[in-house]
DRENDOLO-541532 format. One record per atom (N, C-alpha, C): residue in three letters; x, y, z. Coordinates in steps of 0.05 Angstrom, whole numbers, plus 5000, padded with zeros to 4 digits. Each point is the difference from the previous one (the first is absolute). Layout:
residues N
    aa     px     py     pz
   ALA      X      Y      Z
...
//
This chain:
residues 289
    aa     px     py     pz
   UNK   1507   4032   3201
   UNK   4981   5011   4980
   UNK   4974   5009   5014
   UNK   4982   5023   4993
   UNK   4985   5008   5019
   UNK   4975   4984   4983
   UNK   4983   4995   5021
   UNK   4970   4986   4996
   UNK   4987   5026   5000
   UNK   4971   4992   4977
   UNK   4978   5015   5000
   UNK   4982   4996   5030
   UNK   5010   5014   5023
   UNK   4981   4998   5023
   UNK   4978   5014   5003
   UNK   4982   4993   5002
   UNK   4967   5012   5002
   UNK   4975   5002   5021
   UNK   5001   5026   5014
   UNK   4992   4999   5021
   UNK   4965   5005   5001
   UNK   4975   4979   5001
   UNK   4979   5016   4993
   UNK   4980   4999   5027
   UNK   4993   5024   5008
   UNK   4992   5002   5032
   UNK   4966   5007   4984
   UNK   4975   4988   5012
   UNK   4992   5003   5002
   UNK   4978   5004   5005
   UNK   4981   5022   5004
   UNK   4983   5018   5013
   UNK   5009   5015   5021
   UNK   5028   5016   5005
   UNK   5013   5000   5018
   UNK   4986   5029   5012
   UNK   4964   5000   5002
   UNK   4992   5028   5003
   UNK   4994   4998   5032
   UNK   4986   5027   5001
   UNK   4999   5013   5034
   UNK   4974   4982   5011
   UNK   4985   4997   4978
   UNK   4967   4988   5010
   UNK   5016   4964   5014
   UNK   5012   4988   4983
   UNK   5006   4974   5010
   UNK   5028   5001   5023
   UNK   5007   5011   5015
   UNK   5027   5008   5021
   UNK   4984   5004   5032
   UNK   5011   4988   5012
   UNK   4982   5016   5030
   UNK   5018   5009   5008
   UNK   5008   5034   4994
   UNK   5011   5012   5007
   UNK   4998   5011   5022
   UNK   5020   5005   5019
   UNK   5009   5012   5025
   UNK   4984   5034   4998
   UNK   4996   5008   5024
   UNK   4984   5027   5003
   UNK   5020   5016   4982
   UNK   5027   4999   5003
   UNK   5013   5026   4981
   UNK   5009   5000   4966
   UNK   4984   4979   4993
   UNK   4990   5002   4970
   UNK   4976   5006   4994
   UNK   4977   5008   5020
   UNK   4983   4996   4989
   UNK   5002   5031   5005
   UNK   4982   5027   4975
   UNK   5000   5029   4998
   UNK   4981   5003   5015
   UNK   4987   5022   5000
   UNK   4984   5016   5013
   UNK   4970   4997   4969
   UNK   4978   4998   5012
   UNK   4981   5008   4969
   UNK   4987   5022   5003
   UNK   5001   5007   4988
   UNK   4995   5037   4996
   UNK   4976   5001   4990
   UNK   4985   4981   4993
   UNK   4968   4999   4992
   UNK   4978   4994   5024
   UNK   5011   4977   5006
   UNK   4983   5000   5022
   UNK   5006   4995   5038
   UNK   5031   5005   5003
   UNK   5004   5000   5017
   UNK   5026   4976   5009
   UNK   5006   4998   5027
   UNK   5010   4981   5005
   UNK   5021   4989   4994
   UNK   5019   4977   4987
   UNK   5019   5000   4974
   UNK   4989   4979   4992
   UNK   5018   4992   4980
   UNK   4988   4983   4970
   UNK   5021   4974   5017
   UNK   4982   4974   4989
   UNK   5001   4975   5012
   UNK   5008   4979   4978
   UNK   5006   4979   4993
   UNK   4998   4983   4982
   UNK   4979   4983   5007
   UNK   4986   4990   4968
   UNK   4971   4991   4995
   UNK   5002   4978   5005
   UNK   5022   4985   4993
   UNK   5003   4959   5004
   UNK   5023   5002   5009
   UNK   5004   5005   5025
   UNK   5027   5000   5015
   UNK   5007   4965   5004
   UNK   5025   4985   4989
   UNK   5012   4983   4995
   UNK   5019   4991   5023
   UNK   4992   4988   5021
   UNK   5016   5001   5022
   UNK   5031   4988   4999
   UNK   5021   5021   4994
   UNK   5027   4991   4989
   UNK   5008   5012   4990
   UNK   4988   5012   4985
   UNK   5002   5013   4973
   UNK   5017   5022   4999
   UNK   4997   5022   5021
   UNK   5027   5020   5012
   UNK   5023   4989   4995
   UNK   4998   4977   5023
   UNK   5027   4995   4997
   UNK   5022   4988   4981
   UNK   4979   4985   4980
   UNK   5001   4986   4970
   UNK   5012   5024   4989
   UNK   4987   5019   4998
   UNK   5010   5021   4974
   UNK   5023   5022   5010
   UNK   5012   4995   5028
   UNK   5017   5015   5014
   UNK   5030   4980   4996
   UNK   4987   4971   4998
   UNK   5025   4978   4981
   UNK   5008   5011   4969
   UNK   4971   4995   4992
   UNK   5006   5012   4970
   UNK   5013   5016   4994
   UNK   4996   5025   5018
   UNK   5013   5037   4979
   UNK   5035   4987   5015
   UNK   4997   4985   5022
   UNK   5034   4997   5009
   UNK   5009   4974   4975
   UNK   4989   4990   4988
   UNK   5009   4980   4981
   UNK   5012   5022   4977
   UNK   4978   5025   4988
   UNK   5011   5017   4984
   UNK   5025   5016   5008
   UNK   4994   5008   5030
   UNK   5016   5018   5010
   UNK   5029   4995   4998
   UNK   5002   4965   5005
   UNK   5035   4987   5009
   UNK   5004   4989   4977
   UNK   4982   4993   4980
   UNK   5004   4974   4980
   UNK   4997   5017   4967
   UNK   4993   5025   5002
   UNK   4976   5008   4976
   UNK   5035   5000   4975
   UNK   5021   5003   5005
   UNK   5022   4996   4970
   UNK   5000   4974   4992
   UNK   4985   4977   5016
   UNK   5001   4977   4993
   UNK   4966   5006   4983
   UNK   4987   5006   5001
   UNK   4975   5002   4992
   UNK   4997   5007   4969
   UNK   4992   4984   4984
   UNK   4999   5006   4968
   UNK   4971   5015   4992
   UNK   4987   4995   5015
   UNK   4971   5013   4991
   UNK   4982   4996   5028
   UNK   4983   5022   5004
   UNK   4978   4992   5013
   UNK   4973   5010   4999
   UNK   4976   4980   5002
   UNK   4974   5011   4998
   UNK   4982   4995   5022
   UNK   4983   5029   5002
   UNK   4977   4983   5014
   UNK   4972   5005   4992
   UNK   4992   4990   5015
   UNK   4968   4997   4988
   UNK   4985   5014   5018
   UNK   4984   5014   4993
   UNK   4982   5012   5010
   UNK   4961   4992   5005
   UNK   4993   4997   5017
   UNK   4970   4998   4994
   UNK   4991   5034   5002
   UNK   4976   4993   4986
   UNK   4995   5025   4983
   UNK   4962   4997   4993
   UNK   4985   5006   5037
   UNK   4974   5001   4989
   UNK   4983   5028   5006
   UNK   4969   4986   4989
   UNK   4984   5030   4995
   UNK   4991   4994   5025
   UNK   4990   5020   5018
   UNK   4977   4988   5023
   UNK   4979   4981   4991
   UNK   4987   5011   4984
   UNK   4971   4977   4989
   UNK   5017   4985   4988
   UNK   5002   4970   5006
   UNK   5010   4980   4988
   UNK   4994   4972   5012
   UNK   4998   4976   4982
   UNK   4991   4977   5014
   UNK   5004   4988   5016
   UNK   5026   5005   5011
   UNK   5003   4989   5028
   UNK   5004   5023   5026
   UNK   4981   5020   4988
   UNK   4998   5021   5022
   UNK   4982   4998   5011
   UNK   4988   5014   5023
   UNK   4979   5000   5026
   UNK   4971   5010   4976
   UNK   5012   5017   4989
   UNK   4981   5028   4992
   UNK   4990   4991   4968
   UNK   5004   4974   4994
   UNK   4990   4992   4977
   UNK   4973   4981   5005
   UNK   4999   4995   5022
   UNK   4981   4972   5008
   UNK   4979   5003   5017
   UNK   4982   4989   5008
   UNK   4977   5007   5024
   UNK   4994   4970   5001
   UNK   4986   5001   5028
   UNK   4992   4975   5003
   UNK   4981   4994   4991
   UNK   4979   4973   5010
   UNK   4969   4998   4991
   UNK   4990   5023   5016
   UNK   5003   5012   5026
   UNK   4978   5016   5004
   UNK   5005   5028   4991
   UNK   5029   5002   4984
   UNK   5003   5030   4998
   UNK   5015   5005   5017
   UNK   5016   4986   5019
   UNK   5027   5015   5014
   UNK   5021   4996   4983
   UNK   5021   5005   5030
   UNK   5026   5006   4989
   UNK   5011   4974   4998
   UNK   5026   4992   4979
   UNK   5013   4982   4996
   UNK   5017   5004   5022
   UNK   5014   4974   5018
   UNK   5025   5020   5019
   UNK   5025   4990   4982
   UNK   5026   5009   5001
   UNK   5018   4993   4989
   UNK   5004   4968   5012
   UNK   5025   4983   4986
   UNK   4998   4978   4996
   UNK   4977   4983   5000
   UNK   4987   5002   4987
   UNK   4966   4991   5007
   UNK   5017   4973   4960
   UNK   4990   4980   5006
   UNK   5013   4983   4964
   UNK   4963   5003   4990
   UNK   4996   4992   4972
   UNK   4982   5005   4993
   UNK   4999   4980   4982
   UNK   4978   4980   4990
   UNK   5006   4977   4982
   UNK   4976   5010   4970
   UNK   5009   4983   4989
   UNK   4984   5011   4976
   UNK   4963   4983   5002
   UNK   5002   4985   5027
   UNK   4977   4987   5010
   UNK   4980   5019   5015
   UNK   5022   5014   5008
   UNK   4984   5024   5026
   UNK   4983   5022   4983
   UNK   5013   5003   4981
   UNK   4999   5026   4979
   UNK   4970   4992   4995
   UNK   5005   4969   4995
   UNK   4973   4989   4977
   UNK   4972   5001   5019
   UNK   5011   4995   5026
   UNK   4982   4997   5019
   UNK   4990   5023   5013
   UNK   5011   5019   5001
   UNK   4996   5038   5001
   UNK   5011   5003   5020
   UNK   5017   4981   5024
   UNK   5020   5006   5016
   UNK   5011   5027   4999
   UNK   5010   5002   4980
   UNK   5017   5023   4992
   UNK   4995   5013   4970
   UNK   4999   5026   4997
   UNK   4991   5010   4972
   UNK   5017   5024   4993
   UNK   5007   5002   4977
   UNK   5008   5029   5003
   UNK   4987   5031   4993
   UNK   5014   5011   5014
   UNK   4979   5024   5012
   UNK   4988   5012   4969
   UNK   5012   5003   4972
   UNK   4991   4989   4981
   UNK   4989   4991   4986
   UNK   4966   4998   5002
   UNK   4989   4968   4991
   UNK   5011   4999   4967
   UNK   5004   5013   4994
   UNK   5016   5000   4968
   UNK   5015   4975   4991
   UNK   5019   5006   5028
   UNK   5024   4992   4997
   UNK   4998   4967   5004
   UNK   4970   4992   5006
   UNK   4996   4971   5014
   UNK   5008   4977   4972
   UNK   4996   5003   4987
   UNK   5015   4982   4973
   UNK   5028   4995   4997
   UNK   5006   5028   5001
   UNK   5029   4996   4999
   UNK   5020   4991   5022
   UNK   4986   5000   5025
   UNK   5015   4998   5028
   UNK   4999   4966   4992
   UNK   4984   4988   4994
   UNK   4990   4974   5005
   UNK   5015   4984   4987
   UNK   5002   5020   4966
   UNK   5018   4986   4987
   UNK   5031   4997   5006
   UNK   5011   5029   5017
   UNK   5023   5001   5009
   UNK   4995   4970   5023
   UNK   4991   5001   5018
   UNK   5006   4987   5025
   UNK   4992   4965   4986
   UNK   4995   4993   4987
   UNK   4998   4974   4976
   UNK   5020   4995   4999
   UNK   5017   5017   4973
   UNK   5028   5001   4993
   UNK   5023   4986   5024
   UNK   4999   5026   5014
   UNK   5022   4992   5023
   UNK   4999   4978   5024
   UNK   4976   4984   5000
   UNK   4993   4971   5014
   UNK   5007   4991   4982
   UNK   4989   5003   4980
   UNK   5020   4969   4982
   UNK   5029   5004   4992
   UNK   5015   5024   5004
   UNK   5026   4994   4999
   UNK   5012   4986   5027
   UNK   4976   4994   5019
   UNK   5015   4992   5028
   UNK   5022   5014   5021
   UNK   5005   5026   4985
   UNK   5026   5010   5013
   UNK   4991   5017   5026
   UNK   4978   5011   5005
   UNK   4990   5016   5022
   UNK   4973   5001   4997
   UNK   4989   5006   5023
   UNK   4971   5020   4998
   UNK   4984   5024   5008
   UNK   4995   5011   4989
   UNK   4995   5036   5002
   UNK   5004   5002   5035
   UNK   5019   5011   5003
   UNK   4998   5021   5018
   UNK   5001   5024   5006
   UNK   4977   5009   5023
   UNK   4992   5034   5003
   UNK   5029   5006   5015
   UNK   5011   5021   4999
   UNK   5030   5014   5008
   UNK   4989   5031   5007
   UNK   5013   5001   5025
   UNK   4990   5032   5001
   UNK   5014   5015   4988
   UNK   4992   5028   4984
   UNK   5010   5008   4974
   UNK   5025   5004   5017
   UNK   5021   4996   4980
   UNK   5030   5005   5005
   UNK   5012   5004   4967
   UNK   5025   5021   5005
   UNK   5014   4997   4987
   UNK   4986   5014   4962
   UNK   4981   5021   5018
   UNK   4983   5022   4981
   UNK   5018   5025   4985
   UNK   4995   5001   4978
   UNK   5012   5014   4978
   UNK   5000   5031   5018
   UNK   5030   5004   4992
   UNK   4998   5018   5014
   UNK   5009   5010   5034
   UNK   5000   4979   5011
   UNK   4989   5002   5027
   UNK   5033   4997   5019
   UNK   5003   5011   5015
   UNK   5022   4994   5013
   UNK   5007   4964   5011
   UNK   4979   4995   5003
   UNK   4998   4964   4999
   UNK   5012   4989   4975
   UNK   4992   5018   4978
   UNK   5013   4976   4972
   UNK   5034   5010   4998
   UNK   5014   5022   5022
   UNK   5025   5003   4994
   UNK   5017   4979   5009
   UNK   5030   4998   4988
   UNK   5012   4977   5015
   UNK   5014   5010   5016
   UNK   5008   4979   5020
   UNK   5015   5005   5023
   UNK   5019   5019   4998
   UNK   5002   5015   5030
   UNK   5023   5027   4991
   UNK   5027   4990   5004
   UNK   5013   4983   5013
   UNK   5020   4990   5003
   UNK   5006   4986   4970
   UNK   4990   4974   4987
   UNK   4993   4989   4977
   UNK   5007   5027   4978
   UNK   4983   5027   4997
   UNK   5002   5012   4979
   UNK   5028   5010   5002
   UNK   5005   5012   5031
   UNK   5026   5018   4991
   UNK   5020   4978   5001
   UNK   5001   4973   4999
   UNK   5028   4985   4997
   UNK   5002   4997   4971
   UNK   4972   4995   4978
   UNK   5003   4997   4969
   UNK   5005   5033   4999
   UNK   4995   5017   5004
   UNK   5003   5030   4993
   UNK   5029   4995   4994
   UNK   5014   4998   5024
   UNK   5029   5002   4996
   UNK   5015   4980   4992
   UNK   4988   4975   4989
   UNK   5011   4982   4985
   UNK   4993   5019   4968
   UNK   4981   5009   4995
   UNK   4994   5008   4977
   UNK   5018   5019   4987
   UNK   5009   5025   5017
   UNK   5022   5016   5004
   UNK   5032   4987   4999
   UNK   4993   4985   5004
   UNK   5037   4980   5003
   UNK   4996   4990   4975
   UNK   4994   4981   4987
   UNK   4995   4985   4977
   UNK   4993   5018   4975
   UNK   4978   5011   5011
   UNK   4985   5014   4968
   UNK   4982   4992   4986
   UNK   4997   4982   5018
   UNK   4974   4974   4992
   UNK   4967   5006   5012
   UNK   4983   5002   4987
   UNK   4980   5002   5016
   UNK   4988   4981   5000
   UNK   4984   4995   5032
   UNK   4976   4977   5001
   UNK   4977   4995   4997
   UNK   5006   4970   4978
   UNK   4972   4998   4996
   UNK   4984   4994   5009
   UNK   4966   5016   4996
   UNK   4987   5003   5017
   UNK   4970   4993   4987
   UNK   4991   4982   5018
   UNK   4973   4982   4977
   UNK   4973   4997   5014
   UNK   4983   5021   4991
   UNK   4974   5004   5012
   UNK   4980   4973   4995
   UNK   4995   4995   5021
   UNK   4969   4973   4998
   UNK   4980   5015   5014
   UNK   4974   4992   4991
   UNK   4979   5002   5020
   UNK   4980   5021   4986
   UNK   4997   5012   4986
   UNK   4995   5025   4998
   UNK   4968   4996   4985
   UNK   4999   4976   4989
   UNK   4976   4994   4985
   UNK   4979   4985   5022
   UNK   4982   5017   5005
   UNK   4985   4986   5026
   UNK   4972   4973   4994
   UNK   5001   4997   4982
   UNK   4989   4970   4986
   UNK   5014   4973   5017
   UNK   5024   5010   5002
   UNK   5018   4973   5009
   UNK   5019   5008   5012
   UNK   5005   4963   5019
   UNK   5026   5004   5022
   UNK   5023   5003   4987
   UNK   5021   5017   5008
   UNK   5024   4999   4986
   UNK   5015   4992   5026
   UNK   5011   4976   5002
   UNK   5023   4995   5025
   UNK   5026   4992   4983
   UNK   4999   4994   4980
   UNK   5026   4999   4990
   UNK   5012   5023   4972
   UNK   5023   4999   5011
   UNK   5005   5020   4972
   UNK   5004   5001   4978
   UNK   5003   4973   4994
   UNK   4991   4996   4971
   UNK   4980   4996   4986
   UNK   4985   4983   5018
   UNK   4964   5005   4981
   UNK   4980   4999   5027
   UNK   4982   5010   4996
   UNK   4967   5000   5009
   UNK   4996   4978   5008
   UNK   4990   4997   5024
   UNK   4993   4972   5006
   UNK   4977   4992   4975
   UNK   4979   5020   4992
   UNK   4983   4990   4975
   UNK   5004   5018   4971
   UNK   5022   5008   4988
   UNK   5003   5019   4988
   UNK   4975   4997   4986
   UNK   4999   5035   4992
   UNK   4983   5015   4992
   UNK   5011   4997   4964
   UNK   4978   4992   4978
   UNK   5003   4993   4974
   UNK   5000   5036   4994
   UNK   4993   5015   5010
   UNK   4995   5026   4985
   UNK   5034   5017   5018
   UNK   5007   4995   5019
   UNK   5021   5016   5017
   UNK   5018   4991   4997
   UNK   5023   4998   4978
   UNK   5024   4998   5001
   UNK   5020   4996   5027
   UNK   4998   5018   5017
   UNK   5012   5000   5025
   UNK   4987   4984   5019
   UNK   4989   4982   4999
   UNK   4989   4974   5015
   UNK   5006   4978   4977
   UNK   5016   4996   4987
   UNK   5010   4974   4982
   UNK   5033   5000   5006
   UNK   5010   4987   4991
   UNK   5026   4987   5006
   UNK   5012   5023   4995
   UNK   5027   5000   5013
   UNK   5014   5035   5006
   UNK   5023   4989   4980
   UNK   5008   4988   4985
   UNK   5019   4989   4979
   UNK   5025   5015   5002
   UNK   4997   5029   5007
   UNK   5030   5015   5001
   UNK   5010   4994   5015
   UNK   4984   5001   5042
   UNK   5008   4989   5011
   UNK   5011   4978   5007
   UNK   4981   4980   4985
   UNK   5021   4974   5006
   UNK   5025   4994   4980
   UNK   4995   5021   4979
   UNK   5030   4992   4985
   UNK   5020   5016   5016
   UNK   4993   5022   5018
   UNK   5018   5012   5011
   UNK   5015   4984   5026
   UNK   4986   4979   5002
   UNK   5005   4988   5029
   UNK   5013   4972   4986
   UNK   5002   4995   4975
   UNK   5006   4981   4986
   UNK   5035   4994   4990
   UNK   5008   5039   5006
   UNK   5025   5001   4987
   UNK   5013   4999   5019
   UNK   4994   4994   5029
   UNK   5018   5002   5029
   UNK   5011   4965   5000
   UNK   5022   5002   5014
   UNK   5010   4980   5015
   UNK   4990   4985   5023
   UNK   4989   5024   5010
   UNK   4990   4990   5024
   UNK   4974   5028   5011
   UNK   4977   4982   5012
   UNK   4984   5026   5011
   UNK   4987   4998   5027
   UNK   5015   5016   5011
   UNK   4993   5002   5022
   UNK   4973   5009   5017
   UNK   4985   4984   5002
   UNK   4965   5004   5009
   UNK   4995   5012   5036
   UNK   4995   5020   4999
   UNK   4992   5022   5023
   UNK   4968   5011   4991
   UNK   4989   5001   5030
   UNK   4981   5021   5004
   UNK   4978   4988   5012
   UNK   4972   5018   4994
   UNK   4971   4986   5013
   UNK   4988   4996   4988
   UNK   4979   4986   4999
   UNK   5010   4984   5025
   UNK   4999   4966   4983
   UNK   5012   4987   5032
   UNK   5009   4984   4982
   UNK   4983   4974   4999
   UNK   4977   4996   5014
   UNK   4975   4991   4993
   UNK   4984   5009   4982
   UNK   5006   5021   4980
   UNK   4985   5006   4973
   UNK   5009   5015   4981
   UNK   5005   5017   5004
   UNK   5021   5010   4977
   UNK   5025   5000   4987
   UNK   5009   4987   5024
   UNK   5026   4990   4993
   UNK   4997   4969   4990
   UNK   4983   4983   5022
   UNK   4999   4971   4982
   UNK   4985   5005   4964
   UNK   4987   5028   5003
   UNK   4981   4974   4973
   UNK   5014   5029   4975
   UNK   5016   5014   5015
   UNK   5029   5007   4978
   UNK   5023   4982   4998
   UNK   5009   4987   5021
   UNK   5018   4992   4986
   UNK   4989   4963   4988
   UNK   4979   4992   5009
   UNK   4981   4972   4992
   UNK   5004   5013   4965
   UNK   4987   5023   4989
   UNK   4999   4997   4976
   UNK   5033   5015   4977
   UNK   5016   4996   5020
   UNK   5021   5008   4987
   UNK   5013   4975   4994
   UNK   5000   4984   5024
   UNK   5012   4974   5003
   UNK   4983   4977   4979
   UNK   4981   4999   4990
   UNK   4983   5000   4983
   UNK   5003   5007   4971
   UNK   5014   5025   5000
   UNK   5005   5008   4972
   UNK   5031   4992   4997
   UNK   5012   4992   5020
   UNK   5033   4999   4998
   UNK   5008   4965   4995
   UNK   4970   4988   5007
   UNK   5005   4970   5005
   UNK   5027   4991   5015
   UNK   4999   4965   5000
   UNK   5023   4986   5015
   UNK   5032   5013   4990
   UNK   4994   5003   4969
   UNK   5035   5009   5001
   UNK   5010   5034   5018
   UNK   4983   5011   5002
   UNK   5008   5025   5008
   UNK   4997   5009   5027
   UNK   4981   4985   5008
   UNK   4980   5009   5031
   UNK   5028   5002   5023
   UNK   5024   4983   4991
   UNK   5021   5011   5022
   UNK   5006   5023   4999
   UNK   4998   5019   4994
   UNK   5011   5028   4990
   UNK   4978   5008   5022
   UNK   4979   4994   5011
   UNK   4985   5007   5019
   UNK   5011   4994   5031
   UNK   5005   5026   5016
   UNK   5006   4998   5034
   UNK   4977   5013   5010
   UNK   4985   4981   5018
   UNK   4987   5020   5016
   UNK   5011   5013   5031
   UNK   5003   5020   5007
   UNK   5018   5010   5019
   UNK   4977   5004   5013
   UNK   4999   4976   5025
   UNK   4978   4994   5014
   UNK   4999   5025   5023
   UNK   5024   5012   5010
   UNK   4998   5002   5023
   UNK   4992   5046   4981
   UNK   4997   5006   4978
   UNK   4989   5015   4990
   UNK   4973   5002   4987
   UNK   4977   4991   5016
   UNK   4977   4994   4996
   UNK   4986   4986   5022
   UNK   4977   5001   5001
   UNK   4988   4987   5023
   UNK   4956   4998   4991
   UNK   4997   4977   5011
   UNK   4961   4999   4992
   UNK   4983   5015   5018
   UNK   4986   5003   4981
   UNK   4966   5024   5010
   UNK   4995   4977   5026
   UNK   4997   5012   5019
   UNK   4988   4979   5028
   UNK   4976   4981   4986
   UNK   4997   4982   5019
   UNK   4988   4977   4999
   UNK   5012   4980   4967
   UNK   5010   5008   4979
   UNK   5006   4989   4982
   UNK   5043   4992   5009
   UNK   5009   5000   5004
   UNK   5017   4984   5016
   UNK   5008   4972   4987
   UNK   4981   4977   5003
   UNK   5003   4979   4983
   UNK   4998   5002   4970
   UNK   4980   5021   4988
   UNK   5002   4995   4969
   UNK   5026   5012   5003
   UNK   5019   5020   5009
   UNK   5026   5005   4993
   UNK   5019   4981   5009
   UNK   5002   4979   5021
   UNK   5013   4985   4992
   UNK   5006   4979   4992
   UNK   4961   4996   4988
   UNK   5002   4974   4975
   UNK   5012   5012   4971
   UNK   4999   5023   4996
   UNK   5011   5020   4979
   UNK   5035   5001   5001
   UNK   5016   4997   5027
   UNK   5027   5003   4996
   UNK   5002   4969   4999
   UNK   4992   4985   5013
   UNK   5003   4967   4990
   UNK   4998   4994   4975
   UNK   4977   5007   4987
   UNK   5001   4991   4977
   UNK   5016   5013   4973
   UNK   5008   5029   5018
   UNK   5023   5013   4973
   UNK   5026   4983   5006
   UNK   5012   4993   5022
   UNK   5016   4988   5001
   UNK   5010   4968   4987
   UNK   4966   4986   4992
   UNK   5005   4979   5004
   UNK   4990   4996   4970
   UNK   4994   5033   4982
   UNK   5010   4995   4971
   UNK   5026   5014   4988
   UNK   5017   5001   5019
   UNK   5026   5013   4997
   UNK   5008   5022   5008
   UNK   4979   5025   5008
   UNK   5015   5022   5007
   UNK   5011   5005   5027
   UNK   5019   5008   5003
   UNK   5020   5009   5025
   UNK   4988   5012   5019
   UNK   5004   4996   5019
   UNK   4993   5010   5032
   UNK   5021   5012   5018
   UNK   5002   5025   5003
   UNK   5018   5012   5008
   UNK   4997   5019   5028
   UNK   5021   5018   5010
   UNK   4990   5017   5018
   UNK   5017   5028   4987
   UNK   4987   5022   5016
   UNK   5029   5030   4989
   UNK   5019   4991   5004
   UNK   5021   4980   5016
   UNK   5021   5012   5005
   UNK   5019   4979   4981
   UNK   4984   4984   4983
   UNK   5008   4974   4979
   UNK   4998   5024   4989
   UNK   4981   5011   4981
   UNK   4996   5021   4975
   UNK   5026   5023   4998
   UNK   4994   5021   5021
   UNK   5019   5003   5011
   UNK   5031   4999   4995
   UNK   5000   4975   5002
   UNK   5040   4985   4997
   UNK   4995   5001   4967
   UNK   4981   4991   4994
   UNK   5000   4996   4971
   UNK   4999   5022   4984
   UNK   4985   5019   5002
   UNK   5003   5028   4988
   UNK   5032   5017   5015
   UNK   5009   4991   5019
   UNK   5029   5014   4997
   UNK   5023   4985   4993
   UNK   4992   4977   4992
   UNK   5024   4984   4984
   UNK   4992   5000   4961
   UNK   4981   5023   5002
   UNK   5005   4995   4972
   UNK   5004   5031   4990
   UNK   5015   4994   4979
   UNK   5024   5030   4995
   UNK   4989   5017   4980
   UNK   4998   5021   5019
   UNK   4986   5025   4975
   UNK   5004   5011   4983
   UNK   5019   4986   4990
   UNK   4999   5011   4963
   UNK   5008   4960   4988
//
């Protein structure tokens, strides 16, 4: 009998991949070629597993989505939103506390905006889950950085073409008030932005699988605190239906340990720990019709 198998990769874009010199184009604006913005050391070869998981496995495959981040340049955890006390530049990964703010450490360039930053960076200390970090803009609307991997696109292209199925595909990030690392809600959702509150289609869409197979980047943040609030919405009876396919994802440097206090602890509330070539066996032992 065939299982609902469910493949969901993501942020599988060009900004998070440290791609080899012959992915990266030529830029025709200002010279030179185009680079990725948070190059993810792994990550190539993570999503070169992936499109071969679609490529050998995709008639076992019942559905797949991925997620996209999806920001403006001016945004709060960008360079170009913030200044220091004297009026310089923020550098990327620079964390920012809602102490520093108060203390004029850090301001945003803004002064408007000084209420609302304060109230944001409040919020998200007391949920305990992170704290503001500056990110060099990546992964900009638009931008050859926010596309996904070319290997990754053309393996769902031609799964899409075989099946007839298209993938779904779920924008975060886009509201620059707040962090979006997971894809179902806002780290602080926004009461007025719909699309920073709970994604409800999505998780009922990830609700009707058998099993879901967890890929992408990275996996120190967007992948933990996506699949943290899925596993979350799925509780103890369901959270087995969660695999994370470790060896398809990999953490932003120096974060390393939060990802693998993150696969410890998905494991050690039930979800599966796997590699491609387990997934793999499993998507070609299950029968396509």
């Amino acid at each position: 009998m065939r299982r609902n198998l469910h493949l969901l990769i993501i942020d599988p874009q060009n900004d998070f991949c440290d791609l080899p010199a012959g992915y990266l184009p030529d830029n025709p604006a200002g010279g030179g070629r185009m680079g990725p913005a948070l190059p993810v050391p792994g990550a190539h070869a993570d999503m070169l597993r992936v499109a071969d998981l679609i490529n050998r496995g995709g008639a076992g495959i019942s559905a797949i989505s991925i997620t996209l981040d999806s920001h403006h340049r001016l945004d709060i955890a960008h360079p170009g939103f913030w200044t220091s006390a004297g009026g310089g530049e923020v550098a990327p990964f620079t964390q920012i506390s809602a102490d520093e703010v108060r203390a004029g450490s850090y301001l945003p360039r803004l002064p408007a905006a000084l209420p609302r930053v304060l109230h944001y960076l409040d919020q998200l200390e007391a949920a305990g889950r992170y704290q503001l970090m500056v990110w060099p803009v990546h992964c900009e609307i638009g931008s050859w950085g926010h596309n996904v991997h070319a290997d990754v696109r053309s393996a769902y292209n031609r799964w899409e073409e075989h099946t007839l199925r298209s993938v779904g595909k779920i924008s975060k990030g886009s509201n620059p008030w707040t962090e979006h690392y997971s894809a179902v809600q806002a780290e602080v959702p926004d009461p007025d932005d719909v699309l920073t509150q709970s994604n409800q289609a999505f998780l009922d869409s990830l609700a009707e699988a058998d099993c879901i197979y967890i890929t992408g980047e990275a996996g120190s943040h967007c992948v933990k605190a996506t699949t943290e609030h899925i596993a979350d919405y799925f509780g103890p009876r369901h959270i087995g239906k969660l695999v994370l396919v470790t060896d398809c994802m990999s953490p932003v440097s120096g974060f390393e340990e939060q990802y693998r206090e993150f696969i410890t602890d998905m494991a050690a509330r039930g979800a599966r720990i796997a590699n491609a070539e387990n997934v793999l066996k499993e998507l070609s032992d299950n029968p396509d019709r």
